[in-house]
C-alpha positions, 0 to 999 in steps of 0.5 A: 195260846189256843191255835185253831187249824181248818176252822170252819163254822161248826168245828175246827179239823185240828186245836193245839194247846199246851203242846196238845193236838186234838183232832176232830173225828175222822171217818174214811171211805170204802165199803168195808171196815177194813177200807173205812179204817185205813182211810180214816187212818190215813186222814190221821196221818195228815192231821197229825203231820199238819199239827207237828205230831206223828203217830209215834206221839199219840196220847189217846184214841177214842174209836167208834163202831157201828157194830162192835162185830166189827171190832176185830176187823177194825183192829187187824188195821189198827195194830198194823198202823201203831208203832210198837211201843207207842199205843196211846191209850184207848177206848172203843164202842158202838155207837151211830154215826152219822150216815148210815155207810160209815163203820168206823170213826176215829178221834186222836189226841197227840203231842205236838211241837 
């Protein structure tokens, strides 16, 4: 069974399947790298905890940077926030986003009740 969460018309914020929570990209608010990722980090939380997940249960993180010099900022927040033991498996890049104020943006996969 496929359970679609927060489904609008383009996209769903949350899809479980098989014990899987994919979530849609997250981006946050703030002027800097540091304020957009613990944002954005935030809005994973609440995903996560809406899907019966944790950060604990991570399985993959694909990250985005507008400008990869950004990398190092981006992960002072990241490190901070995964639990030790529990890093999932993960890629960054740079890429466009898409509106010009936003530095990062964040897409999670997870295992879920």
């Amino acid at each position: 069974m496929i359970e679609r969460i927060d489904t609008g018309a383009r996209m769903s914020k949350i899809v479980k399947h098989n014990g899987v929570a994919y979530l849609c990209g997250q981006v946050g608010d703030g002027d800097t790298v540091t304020e957009q990722t613990r944002d954005c980090i935030s809005r994973i939380e609440a995903l996560l905890a809406k899907a019966g997940s944790s950060p604990d249960r991570m399985l993959q993180a694909v990250i985005w940077l507008a400008d990869m010099a950004d990398f190092a900022e981006m992960n002072a927040v990241w490190d901070a926030w995964v639990p030790e033991g529990h890093a999932p498996a993960r890629a960054c890049g740079e890429a466009r986003l898409a509106r010009d104020v936003l530095k990062v943006e964040i897409i999670v996969t997870a295992a879920c009740d």
